[in-house]
C-alpha positions as CSV (number, residue, x, y, z in Angstrom):
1,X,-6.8,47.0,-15.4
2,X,-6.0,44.4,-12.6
3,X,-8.5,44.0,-9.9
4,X,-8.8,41.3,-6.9
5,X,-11.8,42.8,-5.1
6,X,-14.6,43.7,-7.3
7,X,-16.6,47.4,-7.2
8,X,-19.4,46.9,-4.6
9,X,-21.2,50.4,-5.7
10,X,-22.5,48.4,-8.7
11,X,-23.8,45.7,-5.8
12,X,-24.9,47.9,-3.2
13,X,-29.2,47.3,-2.9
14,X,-28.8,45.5,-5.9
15,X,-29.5,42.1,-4.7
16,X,-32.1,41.1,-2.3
17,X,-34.1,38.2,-1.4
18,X,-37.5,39.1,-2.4
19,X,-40.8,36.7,-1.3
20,X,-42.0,35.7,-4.3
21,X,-45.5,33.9,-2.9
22,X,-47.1,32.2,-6.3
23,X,-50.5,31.1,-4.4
24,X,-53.0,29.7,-6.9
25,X,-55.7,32.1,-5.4
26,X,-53.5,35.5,-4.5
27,X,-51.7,37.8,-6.5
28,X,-53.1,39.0,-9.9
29,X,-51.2,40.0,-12.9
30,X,-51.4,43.7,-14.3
31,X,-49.9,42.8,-17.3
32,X,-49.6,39.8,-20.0
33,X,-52.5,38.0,-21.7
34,X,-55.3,36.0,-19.9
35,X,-53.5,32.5,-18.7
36,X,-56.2,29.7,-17.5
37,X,-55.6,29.7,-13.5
38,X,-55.5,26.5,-11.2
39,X,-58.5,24.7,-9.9
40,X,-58.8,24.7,-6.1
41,X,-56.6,22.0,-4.9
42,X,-54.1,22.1,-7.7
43,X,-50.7,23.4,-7.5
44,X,-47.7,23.1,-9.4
45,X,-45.3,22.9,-6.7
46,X,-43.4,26.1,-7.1
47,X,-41.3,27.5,-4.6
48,X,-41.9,30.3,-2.5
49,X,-38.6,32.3,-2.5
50,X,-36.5,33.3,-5.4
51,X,-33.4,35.7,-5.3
52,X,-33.2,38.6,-7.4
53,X,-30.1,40.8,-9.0
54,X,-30.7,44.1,-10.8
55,X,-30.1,44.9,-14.3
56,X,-27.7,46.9,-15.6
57,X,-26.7,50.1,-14.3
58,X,-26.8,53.4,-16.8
59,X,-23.1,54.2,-17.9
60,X,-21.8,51.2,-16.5
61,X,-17.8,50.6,-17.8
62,X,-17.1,47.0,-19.5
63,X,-15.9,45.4,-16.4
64,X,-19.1,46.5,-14.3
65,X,-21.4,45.4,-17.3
66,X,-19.3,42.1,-16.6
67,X,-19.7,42.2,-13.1
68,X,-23.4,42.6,-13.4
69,X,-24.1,40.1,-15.9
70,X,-22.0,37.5,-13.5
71,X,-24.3,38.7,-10.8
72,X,-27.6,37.9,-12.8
73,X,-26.7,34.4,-13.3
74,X,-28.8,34.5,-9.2
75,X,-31.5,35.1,-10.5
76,X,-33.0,32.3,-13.0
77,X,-36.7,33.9,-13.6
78,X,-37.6,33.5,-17.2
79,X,-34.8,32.0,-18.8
80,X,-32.5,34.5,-17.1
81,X,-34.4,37.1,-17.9
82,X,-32.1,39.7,-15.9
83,X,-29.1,38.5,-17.1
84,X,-29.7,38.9,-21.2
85,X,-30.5,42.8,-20.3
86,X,-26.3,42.7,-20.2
87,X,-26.3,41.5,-23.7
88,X,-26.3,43.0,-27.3
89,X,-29.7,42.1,-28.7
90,X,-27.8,38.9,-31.2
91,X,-26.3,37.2,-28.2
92,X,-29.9,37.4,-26.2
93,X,-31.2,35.5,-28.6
94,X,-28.2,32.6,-28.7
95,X,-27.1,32.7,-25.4
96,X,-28.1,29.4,-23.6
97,X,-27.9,29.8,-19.5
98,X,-28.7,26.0,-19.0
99,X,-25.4,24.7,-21.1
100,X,-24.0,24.8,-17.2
101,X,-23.1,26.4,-13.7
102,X,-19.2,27.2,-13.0
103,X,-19.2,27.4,-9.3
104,X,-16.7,29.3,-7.6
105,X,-15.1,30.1,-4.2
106,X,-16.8,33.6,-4.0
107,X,-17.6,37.2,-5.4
108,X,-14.4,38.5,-3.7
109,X,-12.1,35.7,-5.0
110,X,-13.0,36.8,-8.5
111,X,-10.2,39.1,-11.1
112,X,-11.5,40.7,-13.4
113,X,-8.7,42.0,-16.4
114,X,-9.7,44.6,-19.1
115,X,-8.0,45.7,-22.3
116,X,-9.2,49.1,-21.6
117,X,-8.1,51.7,-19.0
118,X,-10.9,53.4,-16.7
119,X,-8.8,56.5,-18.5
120,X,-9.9,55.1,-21.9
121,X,-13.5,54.1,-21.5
122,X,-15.1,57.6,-22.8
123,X,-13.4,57.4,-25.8
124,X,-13.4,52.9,-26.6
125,X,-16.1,51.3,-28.8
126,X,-15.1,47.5,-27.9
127,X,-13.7,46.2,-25.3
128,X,-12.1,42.5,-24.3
129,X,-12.2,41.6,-20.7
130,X,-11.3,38.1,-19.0
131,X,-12.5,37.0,-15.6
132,X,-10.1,34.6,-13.1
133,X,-12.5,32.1,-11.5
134,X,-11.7,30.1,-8.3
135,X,-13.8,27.0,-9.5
136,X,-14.9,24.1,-6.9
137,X,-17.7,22.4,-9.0
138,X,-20.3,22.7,-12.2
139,X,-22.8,21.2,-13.3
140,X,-23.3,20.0,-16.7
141,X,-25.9,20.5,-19.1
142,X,-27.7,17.0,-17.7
143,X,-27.7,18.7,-14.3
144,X,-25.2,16.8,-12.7
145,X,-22.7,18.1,-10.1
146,X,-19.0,17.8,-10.0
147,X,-16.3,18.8,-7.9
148,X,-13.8,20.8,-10.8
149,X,-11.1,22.3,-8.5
150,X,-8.6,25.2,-10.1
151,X,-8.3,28.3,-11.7
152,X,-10.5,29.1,-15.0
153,X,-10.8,32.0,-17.5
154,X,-14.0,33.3,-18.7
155,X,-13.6,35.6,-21.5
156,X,-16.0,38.2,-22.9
157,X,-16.1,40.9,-25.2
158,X,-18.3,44.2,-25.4
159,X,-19.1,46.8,-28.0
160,X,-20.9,50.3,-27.6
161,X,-24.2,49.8,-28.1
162,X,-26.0,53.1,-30.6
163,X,-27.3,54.4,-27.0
164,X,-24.0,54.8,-26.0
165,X,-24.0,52.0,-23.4
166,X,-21.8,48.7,-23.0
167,X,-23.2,45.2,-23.9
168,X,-21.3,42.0,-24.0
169,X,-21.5,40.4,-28.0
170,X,-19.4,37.4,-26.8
171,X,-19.9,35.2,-24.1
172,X,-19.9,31.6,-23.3
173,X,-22.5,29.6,-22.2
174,X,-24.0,28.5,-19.1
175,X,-23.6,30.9,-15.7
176,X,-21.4,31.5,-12.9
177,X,-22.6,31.4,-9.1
178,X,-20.4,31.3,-5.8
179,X,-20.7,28.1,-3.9
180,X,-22.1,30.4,-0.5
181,X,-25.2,31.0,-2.9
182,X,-25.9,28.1,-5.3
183,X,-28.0,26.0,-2.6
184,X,-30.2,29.2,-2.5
185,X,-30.9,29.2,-6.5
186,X,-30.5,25.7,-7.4
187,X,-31.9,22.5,-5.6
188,X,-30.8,18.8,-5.9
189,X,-34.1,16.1,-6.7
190,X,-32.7,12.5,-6.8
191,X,-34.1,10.9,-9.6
192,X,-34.9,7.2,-8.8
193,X,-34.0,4.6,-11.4
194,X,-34.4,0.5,-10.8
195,X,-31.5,-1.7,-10.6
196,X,-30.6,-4.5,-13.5
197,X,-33.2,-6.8,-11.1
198,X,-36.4,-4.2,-11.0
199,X,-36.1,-5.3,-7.7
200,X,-34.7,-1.6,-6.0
201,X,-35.0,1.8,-6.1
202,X,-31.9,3.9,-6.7
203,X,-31.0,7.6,-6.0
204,X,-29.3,9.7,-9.3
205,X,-28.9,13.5,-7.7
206,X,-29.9,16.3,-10.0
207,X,-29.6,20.0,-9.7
208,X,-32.1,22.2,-11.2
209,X,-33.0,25.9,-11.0
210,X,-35.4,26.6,-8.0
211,X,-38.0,28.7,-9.6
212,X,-38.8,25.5,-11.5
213,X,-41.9,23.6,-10.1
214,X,-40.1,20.1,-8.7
215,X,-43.3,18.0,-9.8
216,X,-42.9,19.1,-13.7
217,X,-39.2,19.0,-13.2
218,X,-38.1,15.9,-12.2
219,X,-41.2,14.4,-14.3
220,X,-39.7,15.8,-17.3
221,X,-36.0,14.9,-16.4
222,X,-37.2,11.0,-15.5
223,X,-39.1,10.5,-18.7
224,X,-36.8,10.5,-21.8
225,X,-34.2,11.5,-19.7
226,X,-31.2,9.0,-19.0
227,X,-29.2,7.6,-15.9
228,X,-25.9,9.6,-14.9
229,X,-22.9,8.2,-17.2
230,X,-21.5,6.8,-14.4
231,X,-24.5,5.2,-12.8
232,X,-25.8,4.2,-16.1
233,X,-24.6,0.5,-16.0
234,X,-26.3,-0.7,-13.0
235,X,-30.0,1.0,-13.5
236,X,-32.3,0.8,-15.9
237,X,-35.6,3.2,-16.5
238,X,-39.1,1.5,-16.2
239,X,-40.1,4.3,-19.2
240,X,-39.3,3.1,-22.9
241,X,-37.5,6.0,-25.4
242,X,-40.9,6.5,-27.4
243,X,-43.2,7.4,-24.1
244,X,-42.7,11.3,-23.5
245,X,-44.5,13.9,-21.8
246,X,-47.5,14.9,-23.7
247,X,-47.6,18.3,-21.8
248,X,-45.3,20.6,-20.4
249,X,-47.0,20.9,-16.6
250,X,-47.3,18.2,-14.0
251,X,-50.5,19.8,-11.8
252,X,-50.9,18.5,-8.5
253,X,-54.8,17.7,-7.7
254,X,-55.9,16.4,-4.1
255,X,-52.4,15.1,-4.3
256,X,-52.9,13.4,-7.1
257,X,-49.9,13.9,-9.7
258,X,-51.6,14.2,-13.4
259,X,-49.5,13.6,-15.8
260,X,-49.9,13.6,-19.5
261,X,-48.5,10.9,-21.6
262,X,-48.0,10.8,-25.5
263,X,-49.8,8.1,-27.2
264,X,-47.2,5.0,-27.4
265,X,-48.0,4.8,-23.6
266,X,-51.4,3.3,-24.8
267,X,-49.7,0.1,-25.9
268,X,-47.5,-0.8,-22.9
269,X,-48.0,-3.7,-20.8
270,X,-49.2,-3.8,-17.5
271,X,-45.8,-4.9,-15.8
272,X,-44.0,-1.8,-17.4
273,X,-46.8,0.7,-17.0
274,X,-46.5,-0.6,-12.9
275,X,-42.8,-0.1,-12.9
276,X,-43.5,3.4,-14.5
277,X,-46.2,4.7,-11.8
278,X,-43.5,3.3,-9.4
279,X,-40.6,5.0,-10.2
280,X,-42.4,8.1,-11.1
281,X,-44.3,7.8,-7.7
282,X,-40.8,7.4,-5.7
283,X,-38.9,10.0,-7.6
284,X,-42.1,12.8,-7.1
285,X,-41.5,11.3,-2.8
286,X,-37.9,12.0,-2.9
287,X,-37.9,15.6,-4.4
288,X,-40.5,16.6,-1.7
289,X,-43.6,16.6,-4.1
290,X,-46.4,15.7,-1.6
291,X,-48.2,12.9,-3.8
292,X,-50.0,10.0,-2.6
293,X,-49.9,8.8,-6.2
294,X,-49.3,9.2,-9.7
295,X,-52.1,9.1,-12.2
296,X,-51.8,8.0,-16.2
297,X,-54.1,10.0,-18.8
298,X,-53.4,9.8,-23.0
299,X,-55.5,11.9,-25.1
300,X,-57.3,12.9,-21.6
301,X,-58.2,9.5,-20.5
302,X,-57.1,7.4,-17.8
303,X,-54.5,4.6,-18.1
304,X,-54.7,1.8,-15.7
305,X,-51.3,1.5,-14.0
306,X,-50.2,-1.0,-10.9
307,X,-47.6,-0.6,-8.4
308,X,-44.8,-3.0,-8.2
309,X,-43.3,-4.1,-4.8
310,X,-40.0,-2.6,-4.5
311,X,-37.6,-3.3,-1.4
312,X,-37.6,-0.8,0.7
313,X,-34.5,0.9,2.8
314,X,-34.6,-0.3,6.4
315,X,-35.4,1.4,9.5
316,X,-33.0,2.5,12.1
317,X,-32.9,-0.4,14.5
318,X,-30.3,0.2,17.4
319,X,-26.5,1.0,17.6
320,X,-24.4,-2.5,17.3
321,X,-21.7,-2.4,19.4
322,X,-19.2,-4.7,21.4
323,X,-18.5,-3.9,25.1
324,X,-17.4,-5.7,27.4
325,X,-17.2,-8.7,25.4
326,X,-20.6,-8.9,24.2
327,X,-22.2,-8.2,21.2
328,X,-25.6,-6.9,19.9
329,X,-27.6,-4.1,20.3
330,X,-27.2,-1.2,23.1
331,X,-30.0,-0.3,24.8
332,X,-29.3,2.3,27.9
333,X,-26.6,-0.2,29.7
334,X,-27.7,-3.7,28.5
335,X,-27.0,-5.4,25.1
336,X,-29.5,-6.9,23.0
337,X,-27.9,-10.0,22.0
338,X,-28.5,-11.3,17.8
339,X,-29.3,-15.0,17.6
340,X,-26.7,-16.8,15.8
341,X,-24.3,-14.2,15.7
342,X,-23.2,-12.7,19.1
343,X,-22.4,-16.3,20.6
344,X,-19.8,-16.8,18.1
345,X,-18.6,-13.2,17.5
346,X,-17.8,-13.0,21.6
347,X,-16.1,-16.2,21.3
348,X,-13.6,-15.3,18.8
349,X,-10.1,-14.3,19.7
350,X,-9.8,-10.6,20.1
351,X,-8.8,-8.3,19.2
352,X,-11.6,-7.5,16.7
353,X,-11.3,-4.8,14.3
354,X,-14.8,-4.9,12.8
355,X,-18.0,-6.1,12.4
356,X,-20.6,-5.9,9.2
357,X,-24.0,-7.1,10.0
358,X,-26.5,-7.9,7.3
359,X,-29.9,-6.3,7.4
360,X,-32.0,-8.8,8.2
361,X,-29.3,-9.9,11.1
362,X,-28.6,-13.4,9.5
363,X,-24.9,-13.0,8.9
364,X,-22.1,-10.5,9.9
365,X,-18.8,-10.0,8.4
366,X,-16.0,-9.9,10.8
367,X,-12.4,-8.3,10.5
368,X,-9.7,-10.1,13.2
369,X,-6.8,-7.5,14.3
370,X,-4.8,-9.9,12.5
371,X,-6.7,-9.0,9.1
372,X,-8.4,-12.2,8.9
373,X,-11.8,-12.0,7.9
374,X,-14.8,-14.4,8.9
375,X,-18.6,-15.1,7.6
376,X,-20.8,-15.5,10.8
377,X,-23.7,-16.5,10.6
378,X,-26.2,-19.5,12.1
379,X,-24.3,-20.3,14.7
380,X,-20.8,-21.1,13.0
381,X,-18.5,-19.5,11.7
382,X,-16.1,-19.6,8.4
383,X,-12.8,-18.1,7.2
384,X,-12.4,-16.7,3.5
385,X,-9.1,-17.2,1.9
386,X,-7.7,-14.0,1.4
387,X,-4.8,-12.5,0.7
388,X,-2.8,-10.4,3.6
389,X,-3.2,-6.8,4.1
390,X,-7.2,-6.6,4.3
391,X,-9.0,-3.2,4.6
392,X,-12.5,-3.6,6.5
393,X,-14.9,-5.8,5.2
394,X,-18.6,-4.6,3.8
395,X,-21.7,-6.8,3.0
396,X,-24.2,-6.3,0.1
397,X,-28.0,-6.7,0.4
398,X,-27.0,-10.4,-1.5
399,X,-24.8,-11.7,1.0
400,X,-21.4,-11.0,-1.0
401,X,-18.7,-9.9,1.5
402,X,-16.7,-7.0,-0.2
403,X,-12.7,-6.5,1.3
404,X,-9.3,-5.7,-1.1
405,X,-5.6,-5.5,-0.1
406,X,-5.3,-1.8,0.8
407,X,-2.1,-1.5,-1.7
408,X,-3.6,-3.3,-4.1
409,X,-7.4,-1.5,-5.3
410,X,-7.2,-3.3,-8.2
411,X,-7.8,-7.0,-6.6
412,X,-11.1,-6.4,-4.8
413,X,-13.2,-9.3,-4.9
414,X,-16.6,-10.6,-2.8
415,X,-17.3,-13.9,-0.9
416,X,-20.3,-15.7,-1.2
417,X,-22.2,-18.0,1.2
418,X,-20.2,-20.7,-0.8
419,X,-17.0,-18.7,0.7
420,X,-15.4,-18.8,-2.8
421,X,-13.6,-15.7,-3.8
422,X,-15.2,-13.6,-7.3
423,X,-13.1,-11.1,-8.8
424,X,-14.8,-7.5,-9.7
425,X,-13.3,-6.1,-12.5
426,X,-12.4,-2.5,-13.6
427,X,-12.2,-2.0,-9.9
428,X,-10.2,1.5,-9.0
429,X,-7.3,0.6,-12.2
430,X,-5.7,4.2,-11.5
431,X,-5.6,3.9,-7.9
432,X,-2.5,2.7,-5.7
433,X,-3.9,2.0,-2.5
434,X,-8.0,2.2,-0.8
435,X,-8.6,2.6,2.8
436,X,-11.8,2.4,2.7
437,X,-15.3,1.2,0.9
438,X,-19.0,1.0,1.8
439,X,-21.4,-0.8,-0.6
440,X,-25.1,1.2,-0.5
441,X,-27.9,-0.5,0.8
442,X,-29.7,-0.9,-3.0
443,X,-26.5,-3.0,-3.8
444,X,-25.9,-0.9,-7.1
445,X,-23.2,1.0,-6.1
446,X,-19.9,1.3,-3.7
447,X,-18.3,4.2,-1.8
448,X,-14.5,3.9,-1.4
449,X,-11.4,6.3,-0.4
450,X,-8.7,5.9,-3.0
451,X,-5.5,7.2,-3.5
452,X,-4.6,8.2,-7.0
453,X,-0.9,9.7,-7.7
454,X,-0.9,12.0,-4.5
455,X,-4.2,12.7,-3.7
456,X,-6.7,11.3,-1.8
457,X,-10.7,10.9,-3.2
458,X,-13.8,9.8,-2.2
459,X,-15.6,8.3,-4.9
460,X,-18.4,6.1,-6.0
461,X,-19.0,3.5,-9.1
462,X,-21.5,1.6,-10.6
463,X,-21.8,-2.0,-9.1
464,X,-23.1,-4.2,-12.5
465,X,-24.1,-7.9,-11.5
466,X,-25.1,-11.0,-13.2
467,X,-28.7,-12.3,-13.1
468,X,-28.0,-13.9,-9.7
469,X,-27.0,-10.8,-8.1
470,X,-23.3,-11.9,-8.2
471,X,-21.2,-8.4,-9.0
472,X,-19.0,-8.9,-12.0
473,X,-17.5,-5.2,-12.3
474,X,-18.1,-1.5,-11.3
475,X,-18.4,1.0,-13.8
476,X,-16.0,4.1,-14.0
477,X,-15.5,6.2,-10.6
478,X,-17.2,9.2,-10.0
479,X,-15.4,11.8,-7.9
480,X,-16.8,13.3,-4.9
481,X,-14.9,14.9,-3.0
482,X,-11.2,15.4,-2.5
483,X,-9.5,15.1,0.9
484,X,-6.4,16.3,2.2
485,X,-6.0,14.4,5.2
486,X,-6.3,10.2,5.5
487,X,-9.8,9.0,6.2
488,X,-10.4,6.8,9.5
489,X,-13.8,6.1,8.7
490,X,-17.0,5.8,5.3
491,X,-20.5,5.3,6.3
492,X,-23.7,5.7,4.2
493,X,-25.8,8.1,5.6
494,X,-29.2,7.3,3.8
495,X,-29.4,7.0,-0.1
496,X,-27.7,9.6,-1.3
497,X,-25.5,10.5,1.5
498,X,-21.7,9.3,2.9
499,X,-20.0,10.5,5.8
500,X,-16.4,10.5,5.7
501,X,-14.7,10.7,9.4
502,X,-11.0,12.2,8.3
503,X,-7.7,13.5,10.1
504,X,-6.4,11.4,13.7
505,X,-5.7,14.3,14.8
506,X,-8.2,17.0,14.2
507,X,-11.0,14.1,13.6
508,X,-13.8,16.0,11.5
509,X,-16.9,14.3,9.7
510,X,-17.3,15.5,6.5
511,X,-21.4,14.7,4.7
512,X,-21.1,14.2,1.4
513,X,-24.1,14.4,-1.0
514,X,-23.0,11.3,-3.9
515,X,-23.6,14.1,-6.7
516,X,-23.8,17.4,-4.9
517,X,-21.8,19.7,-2.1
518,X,-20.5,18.4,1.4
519,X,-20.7,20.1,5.1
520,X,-17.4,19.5,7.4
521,X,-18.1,19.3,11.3
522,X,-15.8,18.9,14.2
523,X,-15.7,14.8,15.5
524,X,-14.9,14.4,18.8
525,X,-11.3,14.7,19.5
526,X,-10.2,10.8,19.2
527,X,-12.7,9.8,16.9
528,X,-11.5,6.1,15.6
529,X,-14.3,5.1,13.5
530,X,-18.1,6.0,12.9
531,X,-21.6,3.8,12.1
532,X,-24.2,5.5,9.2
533,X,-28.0,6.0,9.8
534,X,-30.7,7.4,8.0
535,X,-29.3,10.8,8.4
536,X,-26.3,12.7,9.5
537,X,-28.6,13.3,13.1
538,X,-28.1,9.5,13.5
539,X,-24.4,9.0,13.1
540,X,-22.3,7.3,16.1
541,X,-19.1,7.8,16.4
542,X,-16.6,5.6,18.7
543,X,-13.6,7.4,20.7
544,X,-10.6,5.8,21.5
545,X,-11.1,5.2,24.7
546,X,-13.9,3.7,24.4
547,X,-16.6,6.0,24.3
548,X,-19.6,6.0,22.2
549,X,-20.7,9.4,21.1
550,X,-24.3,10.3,19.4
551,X,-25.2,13.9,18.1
552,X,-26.9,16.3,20.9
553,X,-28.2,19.2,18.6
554,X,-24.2,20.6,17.0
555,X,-22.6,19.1,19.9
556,X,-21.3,15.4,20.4
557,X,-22.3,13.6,23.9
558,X,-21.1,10.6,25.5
559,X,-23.8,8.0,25.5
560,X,-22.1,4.8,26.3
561,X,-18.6,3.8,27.0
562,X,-16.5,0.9,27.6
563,X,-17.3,-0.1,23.7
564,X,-14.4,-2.1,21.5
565,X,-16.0,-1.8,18.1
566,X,-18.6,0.2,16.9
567,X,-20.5,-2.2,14.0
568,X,-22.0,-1.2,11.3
569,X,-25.0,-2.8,9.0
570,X,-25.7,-3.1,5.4
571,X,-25.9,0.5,3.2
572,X,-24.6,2.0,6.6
């Protein structure tokens, strides 16, 4: 039997979002042994909400026992509690839910195919049926999200249980959730990790269950865990291989994060018990754990542990522009001029197609109409000697001004205050042409849009550098996301964010999480190019004609007009 829309009398009331409140002082048990309860103050950061599917239904036919058992994979309670009632007893006992997530389109976009008849049920002991999925993404068994677009089969067989009723006996591992719901069962932490220096902090997205409490989760993920494979070569983990979680709760006291360490801790030094608290500290932050700090114990007794000082992403400090000739920083109708920068950028020959400014203001990378690209900086001004054909120019935290031929990925290569040209290897070798990239603001990896055979990609890649912050290579692309129209636009929006303005035409901005899903939203209708923020509230856009647009709730307004190039700034 062939079917494109699946029953919904096996569905009907059996799903519903249920308040699940798991106070530390409400809500007693009526069944289970006695469990040691939380001190006042404590909590271990549960969530509040967790959605529920129904087991399954008596006299339920193979394809509806399939149907249900896709269904549980919603609900992630004890080890997918609800889901192994849809098993024969051997396979409840094998059957490993965390090996992955296949994440598809949608219930409805699901077929389902069975050897036997609805005429032939009554009188079948076994059964094989195969499911057609619609996949856009999985995760993996380290938690990590990738787009996977395509068709895929999931197979499964079923025997009569003694009882009479249907249970699957073969199934692979791992679950199955539509992409409208897996925001609402599984939640994305970015784990923090230094780069090669210890000098920054930067963002790996995970994506774990929500019933899990995020303070024991990412804890447990951080220590003895490991980098993403493709961010692995430009980060490093301030906890050695032999230090592991001497318990299997991080409680959260006065927020104060206690966590338990096994005794190898006992002989670190002080510098790498520092860099622990700190990464530990940053990644608790990030996944929304409120914790003021981190405390050490071993055998139940404190271990002294520092801070070390990490830089820090910048704060939003004004939209960059060029109007009228002048360059700075708008403010209502005047610009802010930048000492030793807009002098020189308003008296070079226009046009000019684009301007990178460096954090701390010092220097700004500038793109001619012609292609030509400039360092400007201190009140001069110097031209690299590049090669034609030039896509927009990006700065690094270090200084390094980042720019490759558009049909030639391959040759990228960075400028130094010296304005000598370095090569980075392994740079995009399958691609045949980049439009654009963005370095991120911790200097440890780039953003590009590359073309590879016919399609078009936005991906990301390891930036690996020498001991003096010179980059040397990237590490293997990542995929994010897969466009269908050309981009016009790539801007950082925060640490773990890009936004991606595609399609003259129909401009939209697409938000990309860099290891997660992505939102599309109309741009306004001759969007050219866009400037990052901290978030996607913060994003400017510039029109053709001039206009400078800024977000007014989920509309676009014109703030300022009259502008020639909106500029953009370091990890933006």
């Amino acid at each position: 039997m062939n079917r494109t829309r699946w029953t919904r009398t096996l569905r009907g009331g059996a799903v519903a979002l249920v308040a699940l409140l798991l106070s530390a002082c409400a809500g007693l048990p009526t069944s289970g042994g006695v469990s040691v309860g939380l001190e006042l103050g404590e909590s271990t950061q549960d969530v509040d909400f967790l959605p529920v599917a129904s087991g399954p239904i008596k006299g339920a036919g193979p394809e509806e026992i399939v149907e249900g058992f896709l269904e549980a994979g919603i609900t992630t309670s004890d080890n997918w509690a609800t889901a192994r009632e849809f098993l024969a007893p051997d396979l409840q006992r094998t059957w490993r839910p965390a090996a992955g997530v296949s994440i598809d389109t949608g219930t409805d976009t699901r077929t389902i195919t069975s050897t036997v008849p609805p005429a032939d049920v009554e009188d079948a002991d076994s059964a094989d049926v195969q499911v057609l999925l619609d996949l856009v993404a999985s995760v993996d068994d380290a938690n990590t999200y990738s787009e996977a677009l395509g068709a895929s089969t999931m197979p499964f067989t079923l025997q009569r249980m003694e009882d009479g009723e249907w249970r699957i006996t073969e199934a692979l591992d791992g679950i199955v959730i539509d992409e409208p719901r897996f925001e609402n069962v599984f939640e994305g932490y970015p784990l923090q990790y230094f780069d090669l220096s210890w000098s920054r902090l930067v963002p790996d997205m995970r994506w774990f269950p929500r019933r899990q409490s995020p303070a024991t989760t990412v804890t447990q993920a951080l220590i003895g865990g490991a980098p993403s494979d493709w961010l692995d070569p430009a980060v490093q983990n301030a906890f050695p291989a032999d230090v592991q979680l001497a318990q299997d709760a991080v409680l959260i006291t006065g927020q104060v994060a206690d966590v338990a360490l096994t005794r190898p801790a006992t002989a670190l030094d002080e510098t790498t018990l520092s860099r622990m608290r700190t990464q530990l500290q940053a990644t608790l932050r990030a996944a929304g754990v409120a914790v003021t700090r981190v405390q050490f114990t071993v055998d139940g007794r404190s271990v002294d542990a520092g801070v070390v000082d990490v830089v820090e992403p910048s704060a939003e400090i004004g939209t960059l522009v060029l109007q009228n000739g002048a360059f700075g920083r708008i403010v209502g109708d005047e610009i802010s001029p930048i000492a030793g920068i807009s002098t020189e950028i308003a008296a070079m020959p226009q046009p000019i197609a684009s301007i990178d400014v460096a954090l701390d203001d010092s220097i700004a990378a500038v793109q001619l109409g012609d292609g030509r690209v400039y360092r400007v900086g201190d009140g001069s001004r110097n031209e690299f000697d590049a090669p034609p054909g030039l896509i927009e120019p990006s700065l690094d935290p270090y200084g390094y001004t980042w720019t490759v031929p558009e049909g030639d990925p391959a040759a990228l290569q960075a400028w130094g205050s010296d304005i000598a040209a370095h090569a980075i290897g392994n740079a995009w070798p399958t691609a045949s042409a980049i439009s654009d990239l963005r370095v991120a603001g911790d200097g440890s990896r780039v953003a590009a849009v590359v073309t590879v055979g016919k399609q078009r990609w936005v991906v990301v890649a390891a930036v690996v550098r020498d001991s003096a912050g010179l980059p040397v290579e990237l590490g293997d692309a990542k995929q994010l996301v897969q466009i269908d129209e050309p981009a016009t636009g790539l801007v950082w929006l925060g640490p773990d964010r890009l936004g991606v303005l595609v399609d003259p035409v129909s401009p939209r901005l697409i938000t990309q999480t860099v290891g997660g899903p992505g939102t599309s939203e109309a741009a306004p209708g001759d969007a050219v190019s866009a400037a990052g923020a901290r978030t996607a509230a913060g994003v400017r856009i510039l029109g053709a004609g001039g206009q400078l647009f800024a977000h007014a709730g989920s509309a676009w307004r014109e703030v300022a007009s009259d502008v020639s190039v909106l500029a953009t700034r370091v990890g933006e």
